[in-house]
N, C-alpha and C positions, 0 to 999 in steps of 0.2 A: 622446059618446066615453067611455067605460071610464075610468075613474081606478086608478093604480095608485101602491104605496109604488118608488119608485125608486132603488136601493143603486149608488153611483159607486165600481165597483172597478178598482183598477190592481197591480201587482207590489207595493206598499205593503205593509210590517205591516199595518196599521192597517183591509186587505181584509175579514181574517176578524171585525174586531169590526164592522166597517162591515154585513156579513151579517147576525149575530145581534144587533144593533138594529136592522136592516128588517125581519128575520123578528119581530119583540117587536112593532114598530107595526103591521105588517101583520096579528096576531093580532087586536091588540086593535081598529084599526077595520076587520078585517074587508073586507080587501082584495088582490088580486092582487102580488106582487113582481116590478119590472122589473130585470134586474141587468145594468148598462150600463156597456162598457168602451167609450173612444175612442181610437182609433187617430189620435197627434199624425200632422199632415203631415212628410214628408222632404223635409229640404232638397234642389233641385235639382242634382245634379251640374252639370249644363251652366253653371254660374255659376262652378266653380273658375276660377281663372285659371293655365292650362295654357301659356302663350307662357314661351318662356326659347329655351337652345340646344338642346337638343334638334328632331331632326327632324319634317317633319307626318306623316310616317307614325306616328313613333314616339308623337306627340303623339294621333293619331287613334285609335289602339291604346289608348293607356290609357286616353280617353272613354272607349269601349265596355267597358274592364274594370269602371270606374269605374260606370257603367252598371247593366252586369249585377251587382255587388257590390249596388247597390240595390234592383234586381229584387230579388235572395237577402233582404235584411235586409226588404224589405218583406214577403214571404211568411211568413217567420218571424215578424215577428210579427201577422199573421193569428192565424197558430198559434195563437200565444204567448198572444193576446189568448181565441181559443174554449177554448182550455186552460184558461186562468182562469176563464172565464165558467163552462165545465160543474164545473169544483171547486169553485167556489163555491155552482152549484145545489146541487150533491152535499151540500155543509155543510148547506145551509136544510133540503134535506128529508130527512136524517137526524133532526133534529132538532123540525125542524115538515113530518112528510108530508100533512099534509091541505092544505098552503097550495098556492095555483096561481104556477109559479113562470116566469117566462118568460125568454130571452136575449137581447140586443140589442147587436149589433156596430158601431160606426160610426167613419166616418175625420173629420176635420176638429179640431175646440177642441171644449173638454168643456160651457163654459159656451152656445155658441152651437151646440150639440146637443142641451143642455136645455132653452136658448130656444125651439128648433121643435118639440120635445115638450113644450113647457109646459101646452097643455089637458087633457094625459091626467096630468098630475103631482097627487096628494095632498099628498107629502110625497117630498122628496129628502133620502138620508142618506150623508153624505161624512165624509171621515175630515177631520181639521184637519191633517194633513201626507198630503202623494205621496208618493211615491217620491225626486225628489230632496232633500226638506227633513225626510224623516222621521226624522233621526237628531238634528234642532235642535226641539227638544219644545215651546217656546218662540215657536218660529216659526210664521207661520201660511201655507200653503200658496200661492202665487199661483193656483194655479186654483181653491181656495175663495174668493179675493177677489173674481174673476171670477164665480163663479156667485154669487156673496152680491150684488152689483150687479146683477146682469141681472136674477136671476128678482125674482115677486112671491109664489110660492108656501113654505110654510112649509123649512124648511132646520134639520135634526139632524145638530149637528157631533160627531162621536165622536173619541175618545182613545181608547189605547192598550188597553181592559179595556172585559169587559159586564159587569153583572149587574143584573137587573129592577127597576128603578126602584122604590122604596117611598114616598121625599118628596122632592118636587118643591120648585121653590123660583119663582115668582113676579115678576120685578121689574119694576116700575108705579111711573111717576112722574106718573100721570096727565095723561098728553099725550091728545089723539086717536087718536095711534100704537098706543100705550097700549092705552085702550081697545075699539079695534078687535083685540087681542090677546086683550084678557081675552075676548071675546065671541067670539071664536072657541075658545075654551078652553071656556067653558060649551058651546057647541054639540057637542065633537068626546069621541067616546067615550074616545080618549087615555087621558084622566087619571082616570077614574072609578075611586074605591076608592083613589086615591093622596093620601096626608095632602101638604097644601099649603100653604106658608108664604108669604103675601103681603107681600112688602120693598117698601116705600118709604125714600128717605135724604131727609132734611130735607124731609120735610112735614109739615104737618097731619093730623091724627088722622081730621076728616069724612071727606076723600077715599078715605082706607084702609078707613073703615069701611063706606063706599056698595061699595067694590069686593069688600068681603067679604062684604055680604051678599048681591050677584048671584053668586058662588061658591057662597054657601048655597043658596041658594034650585035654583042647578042639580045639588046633592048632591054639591057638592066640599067638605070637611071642607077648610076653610082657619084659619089662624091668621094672625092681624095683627103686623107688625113696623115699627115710626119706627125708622131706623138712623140715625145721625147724621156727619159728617165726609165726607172726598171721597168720590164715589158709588164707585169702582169697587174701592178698596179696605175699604171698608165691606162693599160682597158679599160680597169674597172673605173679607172674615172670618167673614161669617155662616155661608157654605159649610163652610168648615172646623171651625166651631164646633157646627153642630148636623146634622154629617151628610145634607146635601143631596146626592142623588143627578144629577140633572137640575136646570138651571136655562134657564127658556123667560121669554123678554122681546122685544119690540118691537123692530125693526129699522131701520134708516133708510130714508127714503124717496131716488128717483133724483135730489132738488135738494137731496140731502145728501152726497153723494159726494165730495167736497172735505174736509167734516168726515171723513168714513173715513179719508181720505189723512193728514189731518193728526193723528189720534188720537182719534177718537171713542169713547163708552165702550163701542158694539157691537163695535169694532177691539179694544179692549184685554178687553173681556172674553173675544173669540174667543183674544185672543195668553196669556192668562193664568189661562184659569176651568181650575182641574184635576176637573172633572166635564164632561159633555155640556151640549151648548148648542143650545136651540130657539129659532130664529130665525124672528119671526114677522111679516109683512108685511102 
């Protein structure tokens, strides 16, 4: 099956940057872009609860108004939903016309639409707010928590602004997770020609240095960093301190799910990193 970069676009700000970082991945590995809106389910009228004094006629009359008022809003947004989608073709290939750009409409949940496309996924790139949470900057989207749980495929959370990633940021604590991360980084044309800062927080110097020379050795220009004090606010200092564009780290696996819930440091780096986040499984 075909592998493609897949952009999760809805009414959101956060659409048009969500684009031109699929269109930047999809450059550089060299790949087709899927740009996929989902259409939430509508709740069932037939559940209002319609009994009081009113008459059944009068009672039966409004079902059907009530009815057809959701026929209308369902069609709309149909609409609403290919409108978006060809706007947003429109963007990418203004910008990048040689990329092959494709549309996909679908009704149900966003994360359990990515789930039955998971074969054909590369890379899925999602804004860190929707539409309903996009004005809490802070906050991280329920349907990004959703797809960060389900999938196993890599995951680029975007904010608010693009512009082409220069240095990358690393973070390894040398778990398996870890490792499995970094070894997909050497493998993936991604990050080729981008200066790379390798963070570890309170370890030893061997480990950092065994992980940088497998960066070497796959023609990643990486530099080594010991950060020291709690892991997550360590990052975010380094982030801010030396201009990190991107920062790509190990994800939790599904018998971690509880740690997510209770504050783990892929939770708070999603609720807190003010750069882009590659989430890598």
């Amino acid at each position: 099956m075909k592998q493609h970069v897949t952009a999760c676009i809805d009414s959101s700000t956060l659409s048009t940057t969500v684009c031109h970082w699929a269109s930047w991945a999809a450059d550089r590995l060299q790949l087709p872009v899927c740009l996929l809106h989902v259409l939430e389910k509508i709740q069932e009228t037939g559940r209002l609860d319609l009994s009081g004094s009113i008459g059944l006629d009068a009672r039966y009359e409004l079902l059907e108004e009530l009815v057809r008022l959701d026929e209308q809003r369902a069609r709309l947004m149909q609409e609403h939903g290919k409108t978006l989608l060809s706007e947003a073709k429109s963007l990418i290939l203004k910008s990048h016309p040689e990329l092959e750009v494709s549309t996909t409409l679908r009704h149900g949940e966003l994360a359990a639409t990515l789930f039955e496309l998971e074969a054909s996924l590369r890379l899925v790139v999602i804004g860190r707010q929707g539409v309903a949470t996009q004005t809490l900057l802070s906050q991280v989207g329920s349907q990004l928590e959703n797809v960060v749980r389900t999938l196993h495929v890599p995951i680029l959370v975007t904010l608010d602004e693009f512009a082409p990633p220069r240095r990358i940021m690393v973070a390894f604590d040398g778990s398996e997770t870890a490792h499995n991360a970094l070894e997909r980084i050497i493998k993936s044309p991604l990050f080729l020609n981008l200066k790379c800062d390798l963070v570890m927080v309170n370890s030893k110097e061997d480990a950092l240095n065994e992980a940088k020379s497998l960066l070497h050795m796959a023609g990643i220009t990486a530099e080594g960093f010991i950060l020291s004090g709690e892991v997550v606010p360590a990052l975010l200092s380094h982030i801010r301190e030396n201009d990190i564009d991107m920062v790509i780290m190990g994800a939790y696996g599904h018998s971690r799910i509880r740690e997510f819930l209770l504050g783990s440091h892929t939770s708070q780096m999603l609720a807190q990193s003010q750069v882009p986040l590659l989430l890598l499984r």
